[in-house]
C-alpha positions, 0 to 999 in steps of 0.5 A: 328816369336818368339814372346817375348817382349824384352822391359819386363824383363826376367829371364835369366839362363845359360845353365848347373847346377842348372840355367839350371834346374831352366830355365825348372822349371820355364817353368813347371809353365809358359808354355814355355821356349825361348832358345838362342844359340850362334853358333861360329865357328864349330857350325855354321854347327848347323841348328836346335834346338832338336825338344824336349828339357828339362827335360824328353824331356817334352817340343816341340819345337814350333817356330825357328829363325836364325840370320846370321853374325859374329857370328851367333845365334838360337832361339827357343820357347819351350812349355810343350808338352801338351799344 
């Protein structure tokens, strides 16, 4: 299960640009990085997350959940690699 608090306030990027990098930098120096992906028509056929992810695939995906509805979301809990 992902474990995140949602009552502490999180930086959030968008995915794309320079808030995308910002996301992984940020990850350099806490260790991890939580992704949420909207998953609207086609995209429900997506199953999973990339196992690796981020600048230079630096970062492995550790912990996965999916949430089923009108429209449907994934999450994933990424770390650096070497950690």
């Amino acid at each position: 299960m992902l474990k995140i608090n949602f009552d502490a306030p999180h930086p959030l990027h968008h995915g794309g640009g320079a808030t995308e990098a910002a996301a992984w930098e940020r990850g350099r120096r806490t260790g991890r990085v939580f992704v949420v992906l909207p998953l609207p028509g086609y995209f429900k056929r997506t199953r999973h997350l990339p196992a690796r992810s981020g600048p230079g695939d630096a970062f492995a995906l550790r912990d996965e959940q999916r949430w089923s509805g009108f429209e449907d979301m994934l999450a994933g809990e990424y770390r650096l690699a070497d950690r």
